[in-house]
C-alpha positions in Angstrom: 73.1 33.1 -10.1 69.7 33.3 -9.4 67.1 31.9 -11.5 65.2 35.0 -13.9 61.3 34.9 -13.1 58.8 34.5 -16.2 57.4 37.3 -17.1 53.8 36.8 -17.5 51.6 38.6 -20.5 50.1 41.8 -19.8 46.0 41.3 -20.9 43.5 43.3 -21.9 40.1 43.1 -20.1 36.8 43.8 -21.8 36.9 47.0 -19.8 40.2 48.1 -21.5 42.9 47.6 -18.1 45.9 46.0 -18.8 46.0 43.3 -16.4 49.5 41.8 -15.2 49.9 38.6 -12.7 52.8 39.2 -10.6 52.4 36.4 -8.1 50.3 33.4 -8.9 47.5 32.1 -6.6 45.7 29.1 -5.8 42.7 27.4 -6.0 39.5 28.7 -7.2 38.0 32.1 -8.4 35.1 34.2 -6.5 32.0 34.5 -7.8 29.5 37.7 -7.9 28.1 35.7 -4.6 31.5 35.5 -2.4 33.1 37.8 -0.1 36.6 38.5 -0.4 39.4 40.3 1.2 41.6 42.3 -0.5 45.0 44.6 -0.6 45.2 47.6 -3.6 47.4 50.2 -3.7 47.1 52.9 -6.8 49.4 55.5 -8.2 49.1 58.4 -10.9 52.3 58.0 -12.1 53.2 54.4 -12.2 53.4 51.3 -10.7 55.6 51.9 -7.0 55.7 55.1 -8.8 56.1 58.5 -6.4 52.6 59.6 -6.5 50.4 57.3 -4.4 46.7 58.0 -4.3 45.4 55.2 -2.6 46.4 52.7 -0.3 43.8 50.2 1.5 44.7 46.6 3.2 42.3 44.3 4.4 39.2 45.9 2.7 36.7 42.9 3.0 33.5 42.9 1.2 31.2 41.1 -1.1 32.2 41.0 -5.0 28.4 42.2 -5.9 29.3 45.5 -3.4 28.8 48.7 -4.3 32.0 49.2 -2.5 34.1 48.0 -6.1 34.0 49.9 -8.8 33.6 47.9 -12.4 37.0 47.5 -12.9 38.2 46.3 -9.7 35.2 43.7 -9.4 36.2 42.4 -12.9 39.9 41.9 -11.3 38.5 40.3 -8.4 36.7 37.7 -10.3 39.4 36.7 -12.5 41.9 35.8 -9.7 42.7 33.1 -7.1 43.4 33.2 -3.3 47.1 35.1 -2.9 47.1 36.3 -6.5 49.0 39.5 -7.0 48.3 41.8 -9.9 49.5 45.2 -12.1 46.8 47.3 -13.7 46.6 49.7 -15.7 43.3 51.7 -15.7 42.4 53.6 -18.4 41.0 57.4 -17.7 37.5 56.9 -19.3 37.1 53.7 -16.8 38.2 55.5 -13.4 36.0 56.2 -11.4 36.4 57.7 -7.8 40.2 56.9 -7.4 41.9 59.8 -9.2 41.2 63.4 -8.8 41.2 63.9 -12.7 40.7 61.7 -15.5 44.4 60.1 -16.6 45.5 56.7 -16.5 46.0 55.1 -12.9 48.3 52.3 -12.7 47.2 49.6 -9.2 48.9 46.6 -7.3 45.7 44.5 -6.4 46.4 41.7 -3.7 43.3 39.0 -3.5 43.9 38.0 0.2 41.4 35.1 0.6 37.6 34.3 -0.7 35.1 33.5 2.2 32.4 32.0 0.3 28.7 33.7 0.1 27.3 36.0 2.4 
């Protein structure tokens, strides 16, 4: 029998999203300063739910870009190279994802820091 997988905690950001790790990374953190490539996927419904809004691989940018909204740059910051994560974003912290204001649920893949611009 296979083994079971811990189940890590689900934590609450200052933002109010539920964050989830899903697939530990390694090594350091990004700061404001680095750029980073990243994976996120988002649904209205749930996570690998039926109703995907979004789905971008690759996206490379700097943390401090305009291109992340608040609550993906905090994500971004508090994970490591490889690092897989659920979220659940509440409506009053969405921003351009959803069509309407509910709660979006995300699969965030931190592909790789590159160090500062």
């Amino acid at each position: 029998m296979a083994a079971m997988r811990r189940k890590e905690p689900i934590e609450v950001t200052d933002l109010g999203v539920q964050h989830q790790v899903v697939q530990q990374g390694a090594g350091r953190q990004p700061t404001a300063n680095d750029r980073v490539t990243f994976d996120i996927t988002m649904w209205e419904d749930k996570i690998h739910g039926g109703i995907k809004t979004v789905e971008c691989h690759g996206v490379t940018c700097a943390v401090s870009d305009g291109l992340l909204c608040d609550w993906q740059r905090e994500a971004v910051l508090l994970m490591s190279a490889g690092e897989v994560r659920h979220l659940t974003v509440p409506p009053e912290v969405q921003e351009w994802v959803l069509r309407d204001k509910r709660m979006g649920y995300a699969e965030m893949r931190l592909v790789a820091i590159h160090g500062e611009d």
